[in-house]
C-alpha atoms as one frame of an Amber mdcrd trajectory, in Angstrom:
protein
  42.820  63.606 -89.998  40.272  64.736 -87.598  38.068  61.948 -85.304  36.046
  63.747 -83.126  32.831  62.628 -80.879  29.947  65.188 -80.476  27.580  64.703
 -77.853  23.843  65.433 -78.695  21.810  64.278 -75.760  23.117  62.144 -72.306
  19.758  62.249 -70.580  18.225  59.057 -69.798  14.872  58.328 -70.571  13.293
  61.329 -69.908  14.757  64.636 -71.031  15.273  67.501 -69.179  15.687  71.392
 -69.725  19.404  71.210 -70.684  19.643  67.230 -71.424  18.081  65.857 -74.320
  18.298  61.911 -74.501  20.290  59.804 -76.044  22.207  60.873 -79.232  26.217
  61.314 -80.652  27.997  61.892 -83.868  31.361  60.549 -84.663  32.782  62.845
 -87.381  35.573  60.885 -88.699  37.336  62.334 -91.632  34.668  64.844 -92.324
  31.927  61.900 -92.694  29.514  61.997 -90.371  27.981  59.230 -88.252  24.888
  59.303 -85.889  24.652  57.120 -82.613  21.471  57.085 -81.463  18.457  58.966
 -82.186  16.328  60.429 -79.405  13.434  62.460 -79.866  14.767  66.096 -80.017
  17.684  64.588 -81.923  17.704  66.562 -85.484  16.829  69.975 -83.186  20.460
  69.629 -81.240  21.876  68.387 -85.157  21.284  71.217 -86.189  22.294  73.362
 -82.920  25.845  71.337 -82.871  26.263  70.438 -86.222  26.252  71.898 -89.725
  25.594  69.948 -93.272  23.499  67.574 -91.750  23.088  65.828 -95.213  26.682
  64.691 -94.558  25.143  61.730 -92.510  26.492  58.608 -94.025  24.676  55.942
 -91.290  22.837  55.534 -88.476  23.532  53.129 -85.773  20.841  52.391 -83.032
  21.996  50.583 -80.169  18.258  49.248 -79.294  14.332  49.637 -79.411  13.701
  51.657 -76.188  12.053  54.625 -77.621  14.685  57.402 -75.841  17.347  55.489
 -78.597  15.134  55.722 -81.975  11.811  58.391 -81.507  13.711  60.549 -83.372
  14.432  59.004 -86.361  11.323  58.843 -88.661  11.682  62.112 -88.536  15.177
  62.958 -89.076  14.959  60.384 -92.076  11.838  62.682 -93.388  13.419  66.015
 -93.082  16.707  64.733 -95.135  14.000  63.759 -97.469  12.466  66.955 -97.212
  15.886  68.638 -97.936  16.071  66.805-100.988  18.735  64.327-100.060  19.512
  62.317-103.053  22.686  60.298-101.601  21.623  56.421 -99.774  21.773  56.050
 -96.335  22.399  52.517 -94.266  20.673  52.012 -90.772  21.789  49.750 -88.660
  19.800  48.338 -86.023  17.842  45.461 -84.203  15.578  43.656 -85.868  12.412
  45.338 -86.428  13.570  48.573 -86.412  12.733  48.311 -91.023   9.528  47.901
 -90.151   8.642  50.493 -87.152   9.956  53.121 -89.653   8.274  51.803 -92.828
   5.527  51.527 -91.288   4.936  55.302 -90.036   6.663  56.373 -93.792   3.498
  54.031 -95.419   0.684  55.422 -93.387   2.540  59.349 -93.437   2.564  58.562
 -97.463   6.118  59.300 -97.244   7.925  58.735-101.054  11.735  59.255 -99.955
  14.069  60.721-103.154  16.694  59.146-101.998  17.942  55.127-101.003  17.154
  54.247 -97.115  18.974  50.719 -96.336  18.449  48.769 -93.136  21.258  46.180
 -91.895  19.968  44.458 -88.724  22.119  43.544 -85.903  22.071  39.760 -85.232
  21.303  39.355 -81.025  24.026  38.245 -78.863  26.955  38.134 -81.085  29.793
  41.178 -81.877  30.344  41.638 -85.616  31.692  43.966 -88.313  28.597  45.755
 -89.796  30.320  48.486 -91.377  33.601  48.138 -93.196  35.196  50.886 -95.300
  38.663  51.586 -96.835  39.998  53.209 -93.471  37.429  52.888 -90.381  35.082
  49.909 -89.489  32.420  49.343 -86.876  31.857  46.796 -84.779  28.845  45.642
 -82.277  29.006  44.639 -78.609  26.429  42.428 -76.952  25.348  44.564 -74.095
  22.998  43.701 -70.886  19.751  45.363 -71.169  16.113  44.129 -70.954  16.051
  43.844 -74.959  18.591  42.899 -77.352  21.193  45.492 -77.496  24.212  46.505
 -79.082  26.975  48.925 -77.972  29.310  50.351 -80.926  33.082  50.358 -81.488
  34.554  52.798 -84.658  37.910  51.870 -84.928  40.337  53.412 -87.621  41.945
  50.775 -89.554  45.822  50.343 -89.290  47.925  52.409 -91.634  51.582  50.969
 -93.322  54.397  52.752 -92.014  56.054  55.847 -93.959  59.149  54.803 -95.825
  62.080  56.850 -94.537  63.650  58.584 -97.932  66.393  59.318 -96.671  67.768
  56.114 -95.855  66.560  54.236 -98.929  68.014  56.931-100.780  71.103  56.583
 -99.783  71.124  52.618-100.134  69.593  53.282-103.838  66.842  50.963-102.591
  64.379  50.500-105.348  60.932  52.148-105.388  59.143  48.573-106.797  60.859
  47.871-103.205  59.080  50.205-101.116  55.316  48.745-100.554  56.878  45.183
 -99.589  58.828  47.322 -96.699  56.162  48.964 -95.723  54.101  45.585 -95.158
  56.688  44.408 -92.753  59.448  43.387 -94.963  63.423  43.506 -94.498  65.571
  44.322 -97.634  68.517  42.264 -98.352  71.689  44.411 -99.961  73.360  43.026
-103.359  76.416  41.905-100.795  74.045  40.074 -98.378  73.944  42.960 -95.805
  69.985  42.519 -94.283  68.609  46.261 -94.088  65.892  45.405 -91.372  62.563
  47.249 -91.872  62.473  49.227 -88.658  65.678  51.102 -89.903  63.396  51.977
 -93.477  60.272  53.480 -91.841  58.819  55.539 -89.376  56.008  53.877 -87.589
  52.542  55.148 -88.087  50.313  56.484 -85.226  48.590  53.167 -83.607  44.627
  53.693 -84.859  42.267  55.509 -83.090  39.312  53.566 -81.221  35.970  54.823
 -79.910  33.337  52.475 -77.692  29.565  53.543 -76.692  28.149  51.598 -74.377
  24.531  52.337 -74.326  21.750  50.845 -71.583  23.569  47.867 -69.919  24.268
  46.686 -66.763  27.213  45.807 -65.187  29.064  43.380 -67.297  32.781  41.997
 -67.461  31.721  39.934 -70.643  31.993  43.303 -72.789  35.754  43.798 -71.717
  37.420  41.574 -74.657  35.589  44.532 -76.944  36.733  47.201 -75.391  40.075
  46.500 -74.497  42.641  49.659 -75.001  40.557  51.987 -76.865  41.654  55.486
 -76.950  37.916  56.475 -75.357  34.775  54.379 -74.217  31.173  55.868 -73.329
  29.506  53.834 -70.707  26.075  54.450 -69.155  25.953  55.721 -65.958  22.242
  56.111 -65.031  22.329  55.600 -61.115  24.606  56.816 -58.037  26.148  53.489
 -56.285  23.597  53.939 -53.295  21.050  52.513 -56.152  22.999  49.412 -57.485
  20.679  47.275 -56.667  17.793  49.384 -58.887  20.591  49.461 -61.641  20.734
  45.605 -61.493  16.649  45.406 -61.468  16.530  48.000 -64.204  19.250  46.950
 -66.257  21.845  49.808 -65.547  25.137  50.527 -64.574  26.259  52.614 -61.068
  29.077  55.353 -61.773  31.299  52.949 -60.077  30.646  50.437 -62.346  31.371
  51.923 -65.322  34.666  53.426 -63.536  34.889  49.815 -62.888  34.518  48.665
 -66.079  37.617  51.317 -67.454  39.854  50.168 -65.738  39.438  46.632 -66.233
  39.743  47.453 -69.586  42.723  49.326 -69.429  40.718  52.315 -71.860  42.913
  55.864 -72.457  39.615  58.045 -71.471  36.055  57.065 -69.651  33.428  59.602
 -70.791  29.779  58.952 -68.620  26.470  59.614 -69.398  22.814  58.831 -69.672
  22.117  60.102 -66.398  18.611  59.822 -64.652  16.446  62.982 -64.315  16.939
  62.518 -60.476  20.415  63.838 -60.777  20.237  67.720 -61.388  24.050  67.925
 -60.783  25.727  64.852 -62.525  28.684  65.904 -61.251  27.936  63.504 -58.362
  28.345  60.943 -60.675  31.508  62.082 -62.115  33.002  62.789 -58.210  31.965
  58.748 -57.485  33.203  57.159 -61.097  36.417  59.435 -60.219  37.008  57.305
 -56.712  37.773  54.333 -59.101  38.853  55.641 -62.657  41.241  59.074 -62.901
  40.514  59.933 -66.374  37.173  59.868 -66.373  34.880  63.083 -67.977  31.527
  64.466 -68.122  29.357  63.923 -70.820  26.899  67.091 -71.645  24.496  68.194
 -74.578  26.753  70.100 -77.168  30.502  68.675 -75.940  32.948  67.616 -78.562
  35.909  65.192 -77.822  38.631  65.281 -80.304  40.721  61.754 -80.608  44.492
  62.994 -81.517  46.244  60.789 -83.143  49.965  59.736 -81.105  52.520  61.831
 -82.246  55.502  59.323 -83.787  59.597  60.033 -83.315  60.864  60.524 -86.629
  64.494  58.979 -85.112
């Protein structure tokens, strides 16, 4: 089943002609979540994406406004569309009342249910926990409390192989203790161990944003082995020491960071307006971490799950 990552805006702060600010969806099994919601942010929704009403949450990493201008509005015009299914937000504290507050004065009624969950400061937590995907926060380094994301699909039992527990007349009440891990022991004693009775499931997928930070080893434990990880990459290393000030991350550094990590894939982005050609950034972050990618307004990623040997 499809997990896919669709980029909406990598600008920094301030857009520019072709880069809106910040802004992704994670479509994972058809249900769509939002990272992030710059201003501009339900214009490239609806330029990248279709069914916008299939928004189940919204996660907002933190209260600079290039992370959350666009929401009031995003959450009106899904009113405005006649939304009637809820929708969570999930977010730092205070982010309730910025948005009920412009919804009161607009005289906004919404026909549908908003919820807001608010992050707690400092700490990494499930905050969203369904049947077969769950998110999870990372303290990031920024001048305000922040949060970085990771979706992770949840771990899925092993198939049975029929054809061997067929031909042992295994019995089906049998088959979900196997699956959980369990050996089966013959009428005559023989032990039928449970790798010889399944075929291993794919190993779940993983996806980390890292929104405005800067450098930090203390986020590594988080993001250790996941199949792709978004880190910032607002400044060129010949500005490291603005990064630091500004509470940024260099190319290198988020190279850095990847490999530390041991992550599959490094995708950058939220690059300052200075850079017209972020490629610059992607030729430095390259000097440290090999699979590392460009981030730009409209890309989608596709997370394929690892093919198993039926053997």
């Amino acid at each position: 089943m499809g997990f896919s990552i669709t980029i909406l805006g990598c600008s920094s702060a301030i857009p520019t002609v072709d880069r809106n600010p910040s802004g992704q969806v994670i479509n994972f099994k058809d249900r769509l979540y939002l990272i992030d919601c710059a201003e501009g942010t339900q214009l490239q929704l609806r330029r990248y994406m279709s069914r916008i009403q299939r928004l189940q949450a919204i996660f907002i990493s933190h209260l600079h406004g290039d992370h959350f201008f666009g929401l009031v509005g995003l959450i009106s015009t899904l009113n405005l569309l006649g939304r009637k299914k809820e929708l969570h937000v999930y977010g730092p504290e205070g982010l309730e009342e910025i948005v009920m507050l412009q919804l009161t004065y607009s005289q906004t009624q919404l026909v549908y249910p908003l919820f807001f969950h608010a992050t707690t400061p400092g700490i990494s937590e499930v905050i969203c926990d369904e049947d077969d995907f769950e998110v999870v926060t990372i303290p990031l380094d920024h001048r305000i409390p922040t949060h970085g994301f990771v979706f992770r699909e949840k771990r899925v039992l092993p198939k049975i192989r029929k054809e061997v527990v067929f031909s042992e007349t295994i019995p089906y009440t049998e088959y979900q203790r196997i699956k959980e891990g369990d050996d089966y022991i013959m009428e005559d004693g023989t032990i039928l161990p449970h790798e010889s009775l399944t075929i291993p499931a794919a190993p779940p997928r993983s996806y980390a944003y890292c929104s405005d930070t800067r450098y930090t080893e203390t986020i590594i434990p988080f993001i250790k082995d996941v199949d792709l990880l978004y880190h910032e990459t607002t400044f060129l290393k010949d500005l490291t020491e603005q990064a630091d000030l500004k509470f940024h991350s260099t190319a290198e550094q988020a190279a850095t960071i990847a490999k530390l990590a041991d992550v599959k894939k490094l995708l950058i982005g939220h690059y300052s307006a200075r850079y017209d050609e972020p490629e610059k950034l992607l030729d430095e972050a390259l000097q440290v971490f090999k699979e590392t990618y460009l981030s730009y307004d409209g890309l989608t990623i596709n997370i394929e799950k690892e093919k198993t040997v039926n053997a």
